[in-house]
C-alpha positions in Angstrom: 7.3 -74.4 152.5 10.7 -73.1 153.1 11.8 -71.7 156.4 11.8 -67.8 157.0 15.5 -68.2 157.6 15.9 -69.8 154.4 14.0 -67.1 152.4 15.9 -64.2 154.2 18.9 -66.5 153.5 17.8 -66.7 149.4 17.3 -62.5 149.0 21.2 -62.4 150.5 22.1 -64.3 148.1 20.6 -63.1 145.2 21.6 -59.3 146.4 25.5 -60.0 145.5 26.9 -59.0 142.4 27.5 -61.7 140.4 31.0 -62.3 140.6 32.9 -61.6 137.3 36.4 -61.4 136.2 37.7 -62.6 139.5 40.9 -64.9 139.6 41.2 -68.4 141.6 43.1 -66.9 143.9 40.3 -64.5 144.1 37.4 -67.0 144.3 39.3 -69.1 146.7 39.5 -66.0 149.1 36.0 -64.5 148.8 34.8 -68.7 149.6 36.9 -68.8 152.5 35.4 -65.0 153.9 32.0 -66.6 153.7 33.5 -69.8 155.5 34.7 -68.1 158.1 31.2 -67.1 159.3 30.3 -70.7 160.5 32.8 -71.2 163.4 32.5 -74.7 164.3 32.0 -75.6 168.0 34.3 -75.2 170.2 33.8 -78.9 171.8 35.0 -80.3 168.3 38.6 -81.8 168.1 40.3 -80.8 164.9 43.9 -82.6 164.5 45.9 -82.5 161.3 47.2 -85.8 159.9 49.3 -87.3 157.6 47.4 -89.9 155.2 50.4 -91.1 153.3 51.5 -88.0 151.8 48.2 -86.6 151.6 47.3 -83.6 154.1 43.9 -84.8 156.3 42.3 -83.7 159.2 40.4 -85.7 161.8 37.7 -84.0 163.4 36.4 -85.8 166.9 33.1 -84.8 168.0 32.5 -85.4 172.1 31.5 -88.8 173.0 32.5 -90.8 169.9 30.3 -94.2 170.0 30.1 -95.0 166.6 32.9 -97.9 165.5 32.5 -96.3 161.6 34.5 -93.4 160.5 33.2 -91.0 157.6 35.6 -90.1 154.7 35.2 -87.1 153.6 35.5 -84.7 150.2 34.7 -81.2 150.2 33.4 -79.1 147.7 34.6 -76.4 145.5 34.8 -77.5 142.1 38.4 -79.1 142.4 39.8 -75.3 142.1 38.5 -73.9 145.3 37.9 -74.4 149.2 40.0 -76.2 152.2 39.1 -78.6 155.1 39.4 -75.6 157.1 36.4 -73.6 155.2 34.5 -77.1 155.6 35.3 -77.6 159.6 31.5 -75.9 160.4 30.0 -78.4 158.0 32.1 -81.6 159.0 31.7 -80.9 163.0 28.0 -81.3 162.0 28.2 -84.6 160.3 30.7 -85.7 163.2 28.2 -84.7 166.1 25.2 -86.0 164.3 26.7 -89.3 163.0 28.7 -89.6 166.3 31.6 -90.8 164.1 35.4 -89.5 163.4 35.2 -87.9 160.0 38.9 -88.0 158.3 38.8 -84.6 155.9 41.0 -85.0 153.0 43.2 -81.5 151.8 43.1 -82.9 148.0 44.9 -80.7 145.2 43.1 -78.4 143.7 43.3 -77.4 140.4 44.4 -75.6 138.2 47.7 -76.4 139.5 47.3 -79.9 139.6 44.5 -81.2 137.0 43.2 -84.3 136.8 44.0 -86.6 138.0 45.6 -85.2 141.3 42.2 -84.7 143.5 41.3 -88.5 142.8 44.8 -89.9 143.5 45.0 -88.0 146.4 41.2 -89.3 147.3 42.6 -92.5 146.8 45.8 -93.0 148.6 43.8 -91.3 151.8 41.2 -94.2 151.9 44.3 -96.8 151.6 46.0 -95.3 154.4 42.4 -95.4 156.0 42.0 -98.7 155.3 45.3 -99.9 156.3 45.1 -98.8 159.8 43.2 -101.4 160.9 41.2 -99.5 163.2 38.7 -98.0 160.9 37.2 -101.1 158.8 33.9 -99.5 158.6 34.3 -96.2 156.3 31.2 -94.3 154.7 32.3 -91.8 152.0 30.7 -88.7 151.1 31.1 -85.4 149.6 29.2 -82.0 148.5 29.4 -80.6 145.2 32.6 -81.6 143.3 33.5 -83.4 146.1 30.3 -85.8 145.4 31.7 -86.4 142.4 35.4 -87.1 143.7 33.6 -89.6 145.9 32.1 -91.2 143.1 35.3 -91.5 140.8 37.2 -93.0 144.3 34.4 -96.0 145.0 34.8 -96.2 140.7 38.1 -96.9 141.3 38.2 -98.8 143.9 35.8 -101.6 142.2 37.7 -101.7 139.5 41.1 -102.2 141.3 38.9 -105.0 142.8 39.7 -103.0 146.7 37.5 -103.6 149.4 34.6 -100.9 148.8 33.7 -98.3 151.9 29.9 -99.5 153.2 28.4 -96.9 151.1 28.0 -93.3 150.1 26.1 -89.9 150.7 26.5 -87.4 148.1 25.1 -83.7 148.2 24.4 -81.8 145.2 27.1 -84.0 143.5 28.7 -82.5 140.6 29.1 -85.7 138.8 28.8 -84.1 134.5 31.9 -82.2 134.0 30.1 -81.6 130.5 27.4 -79.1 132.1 24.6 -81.5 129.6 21.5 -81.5 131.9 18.9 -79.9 131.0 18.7 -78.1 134.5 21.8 -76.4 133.6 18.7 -74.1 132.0 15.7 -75.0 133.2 16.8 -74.0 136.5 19.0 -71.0 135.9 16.3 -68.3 137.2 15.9 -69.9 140.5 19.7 -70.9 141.0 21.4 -67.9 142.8 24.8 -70.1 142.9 26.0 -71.8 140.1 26.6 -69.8 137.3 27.6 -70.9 133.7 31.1 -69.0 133.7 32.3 -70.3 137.0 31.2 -73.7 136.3 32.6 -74.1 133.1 35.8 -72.7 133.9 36.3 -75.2 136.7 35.4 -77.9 134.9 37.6 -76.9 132.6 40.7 -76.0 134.9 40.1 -79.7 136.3 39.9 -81.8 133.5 43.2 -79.8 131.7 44.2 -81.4 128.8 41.4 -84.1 129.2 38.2 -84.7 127.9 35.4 -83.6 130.7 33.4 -86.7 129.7 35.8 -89.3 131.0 34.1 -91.4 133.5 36.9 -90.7 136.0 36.3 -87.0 135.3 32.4 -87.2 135.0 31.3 -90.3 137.0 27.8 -89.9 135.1 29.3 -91.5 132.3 30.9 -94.1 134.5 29.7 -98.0 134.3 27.8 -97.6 138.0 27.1 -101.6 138.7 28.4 -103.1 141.8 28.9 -100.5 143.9 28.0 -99.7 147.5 25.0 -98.5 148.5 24.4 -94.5 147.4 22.4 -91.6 149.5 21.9 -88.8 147.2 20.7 -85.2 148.3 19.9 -82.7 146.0 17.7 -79.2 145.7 15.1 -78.9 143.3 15.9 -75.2 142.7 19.7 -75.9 141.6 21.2 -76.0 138.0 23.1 -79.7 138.9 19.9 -81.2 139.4 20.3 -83.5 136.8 23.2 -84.3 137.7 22.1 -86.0 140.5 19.1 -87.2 138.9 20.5 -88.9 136.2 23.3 -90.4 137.9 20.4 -91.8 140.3 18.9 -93.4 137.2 22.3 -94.7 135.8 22.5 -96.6 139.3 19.5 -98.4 139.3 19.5 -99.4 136.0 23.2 -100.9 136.7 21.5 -102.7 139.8 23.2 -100.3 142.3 21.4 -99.6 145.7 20.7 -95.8 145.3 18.3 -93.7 147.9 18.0 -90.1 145.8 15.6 -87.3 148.0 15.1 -84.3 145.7 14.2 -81.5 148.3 11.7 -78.8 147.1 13.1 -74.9 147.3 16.8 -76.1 148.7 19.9 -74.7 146.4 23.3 -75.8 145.6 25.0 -77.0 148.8 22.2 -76.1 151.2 23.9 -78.0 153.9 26.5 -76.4 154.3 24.8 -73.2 155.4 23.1 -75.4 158.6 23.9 -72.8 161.0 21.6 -70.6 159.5 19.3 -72.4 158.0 16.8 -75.3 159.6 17.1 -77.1 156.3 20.4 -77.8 156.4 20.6 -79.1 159.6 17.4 -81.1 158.9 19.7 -82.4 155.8 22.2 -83.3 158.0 20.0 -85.8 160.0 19.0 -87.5 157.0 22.4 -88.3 156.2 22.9 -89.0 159.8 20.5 -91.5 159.2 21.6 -93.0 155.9 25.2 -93.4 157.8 23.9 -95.2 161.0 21.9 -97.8 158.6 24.7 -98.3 156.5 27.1 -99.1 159.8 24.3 -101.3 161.6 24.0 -103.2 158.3 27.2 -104.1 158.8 27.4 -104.7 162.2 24.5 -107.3 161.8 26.4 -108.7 158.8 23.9 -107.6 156.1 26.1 -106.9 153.5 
């Protein structure tokens, strides 16, 4: 049963007015006002770096012990949010993982389409990779930022590049095409994701490109040989299936893939931890996926 705070949480969200007509701009600013609730803790270092052209952030949490590093992607359908909206949410993973999390500024669309976000992804984990210090990477991402992470490990197999040690993906957005069937069957009980929004980014993002490309939509990606995956999704949210099916897709291309379907939780319900015990509950479990995934390593399992 979900929390009380959660189902106080739920009747805010379903009292807004369902935003219509807005522009970017627009949705990028109302985001960012409902970011700026979270403050992250003050005992969090946040340092802005340059990852070979790309903009990045560390964030340090106190008492670093872990030797991995997390890579991270934020959400926003490629057309909206910042590292900065995501520093609440990151500080989190940092202090429960115990690890440096590098936060990547990708371009958004729809002034830079596909395939900006994932050649910005990309160029990040080189620079990552070539520093030498941080050998022992874990991707992950939320929403469209799931699915950036996806396309990145894609296309790092296929450039035959060493792979991070594996992957935790929140409410991925990973079919650009909007196909599963939760798209409907979940539309009275998702107080997110509408159809307009949704489609419109996907849209903006893909351009002049089709939204089925396996770069675009990783769903409809070959998913064999690659690193372990953590998936995290709500039963209540219209990308359900994309989550599920990608899940499938995995394990029927022989790909180590952990999915957790949580009953009640929405789109993203992580990132509201600071007001929700779910979320922060959430957090832990990817907390956990992370430290297996780095003490695999360590005791030379993969």
């Amino acid at each position: 049963m979900a929390s009380p705070e959660f189902s106080a949480f739920l009747n805010t969200l379903r009292s807004r007015p369902t935003p219509t007509g807005l522009s970017i701009a627009e949705l990028r600013q109302r985001f960012s006002t409902l970011a700026a609730q979270f403050a992250p803790d003050p005992d969090l270092q946040f340092q802005p770096v340059d990852a070979d052209g790309v903009s990045a952030e560390w964030c340090v949490p106190p008492g670093v012990q872990s030797n991995g590093v997390l890579f991270f992607l934020h959400g926003g359908g490629y057309c909206i949010a910042s590292v900065r909206d995501y520093r609440d949410f990151v500080g989190r993973l940092a202090k429960a993982t115990r690890c440096r999390v590098l936060s990547v500024e990708y371009r958004l669309a729809p002034e830079h389409p596909f395939p900006a976000a994932l050649n910005d992804a990309i160029r990040a984990y080189r620079w990552l990779r070539a520093s030498k210090l941080h050998q022992n990477i874990v991707v992950g991402g939320d929403s469209a930022g799931g699915g950036l992470s996806m396309a990145l490990l894609i296309s790092l197999r296929d450039a035959d590049e060493p792979p991070p040690c594996g992957a935790f993906l929140i409410s991925p957005s990973t079919d650009l095409a909007k196909e599963g069937a939760s798209m409907q069957s979940r539309a009275a009980v998702d107080p997110i994701i509408t159809p307009e929004t949704t489609l419109r980014y996907a849209k903006a993002y893909a351009g002049e490109r089709s939204v089925r490309e396996p770069l675009i939509s990783p769903l409809y990606a070959d998913l064999g040989n690659l690193p372990p995956l953590f998936i995290m999704v709500g039963d209540c949210e219209r990308l359900l299936d994309d989550s599920t099916r990608l899940a499938d897709r995995a394990r029927e291309a022989d790909t180590q893939v952990t999915i957790e379907i949580w009953d009640e939780m929405i789109h993203i319900w992580p990132f509201f931890a600071s007001l929700l015990p779910e979320g922060r509950a959430a957090i832990q479990r990817v907390a956990e996926f992370v430290d297996g995934r780095l003490e695999a390593v360590r005791k030379g399992h993969d």
